[in-house]
N, C-alpha and C positions, 0 to 999 in steps of 0.2 A: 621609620624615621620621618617624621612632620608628612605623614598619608605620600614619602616618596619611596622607591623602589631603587637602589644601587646593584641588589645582586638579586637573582632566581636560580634557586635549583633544585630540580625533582630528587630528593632524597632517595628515591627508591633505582632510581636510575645506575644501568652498571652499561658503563665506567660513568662513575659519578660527573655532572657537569654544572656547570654554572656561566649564567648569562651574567655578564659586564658590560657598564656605557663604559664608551669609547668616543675620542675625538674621530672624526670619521676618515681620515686621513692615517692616521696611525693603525684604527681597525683594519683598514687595507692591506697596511703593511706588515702588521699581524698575522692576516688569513696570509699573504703571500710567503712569508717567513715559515710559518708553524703547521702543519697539517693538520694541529691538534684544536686548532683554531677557527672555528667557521663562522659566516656570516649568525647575528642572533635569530635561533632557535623562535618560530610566531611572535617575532619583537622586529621594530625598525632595522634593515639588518646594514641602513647608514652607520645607525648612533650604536649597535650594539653588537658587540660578538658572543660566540655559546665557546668556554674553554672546554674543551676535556681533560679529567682530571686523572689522568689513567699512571703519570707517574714520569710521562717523558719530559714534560717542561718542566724546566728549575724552579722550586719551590719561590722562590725572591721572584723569579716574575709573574706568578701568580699571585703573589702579597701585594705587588705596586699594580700588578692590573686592578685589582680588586680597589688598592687604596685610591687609584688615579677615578673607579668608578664610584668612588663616594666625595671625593672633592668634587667632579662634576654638576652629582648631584646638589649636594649643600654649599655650591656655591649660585645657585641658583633661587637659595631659602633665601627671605628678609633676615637681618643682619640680628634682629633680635633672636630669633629661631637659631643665627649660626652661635651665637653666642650660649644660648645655653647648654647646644651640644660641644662648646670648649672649641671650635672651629675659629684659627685667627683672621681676624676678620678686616685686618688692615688697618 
C-alpha cells in the first residue's frame, strides 16, 4: 500500500503471527492486558505490537487491531493517495 507496511507476518510461522502499529499507549495496554500480545517482533516495539494468532483472542479484536493498523498508516499518505484507496479523508 503506497511502498507502506500496516501488517507483517511470517506465513510459515506456528502459531501464526502478525505485527500491527499501534498507538504507543494502547500497545502497552495491549501487551499488559493480553499475554498473546508482545512488544513488535525486530520493529519499533513503541509503535508496534507481534499478536499471536493461536485462537485465544476474540477474532473482532484482531479485525480492529489490524483495521486501527491501517488507519494509522494511511493516515499519514497525502490525501490524494488516501483517496484513491476509498479512505475518508475529511
Amino acid at each position: 500500500m503506497a511502498g507502506k507496511l500496516f501488517a507483517i507476518a511470517p506465513l510459515k510461522a506456528k502459531p501464526l503471527r502478525v505485527s500491527l502499529k499501534c498507538e504507543p499507549a494502547l500497545a502497552e495496554g495491549l501487551r499488559a492486558a493480553h499475554p498473546e500480545i508482545i512488544p513488535g517482533y525486530h520493529l519499533n516495539k513503541r509503535h508496534w505490537n507481534t499478536v499471536m494468532l493461536d485462537g485465544d483472542l476474540d477474532d473482532r479484536m484482531v479485525v480492529e487491531m489490524i483495521e486501527d493498523s491501517y488507519d494509522l498508516i494511511v493516515a499519514k499518505l497525502p490525501k490524494a493517495t488516501q483517496r484513491k484507496l476509498g479512505w475518508p479523508t475529511g
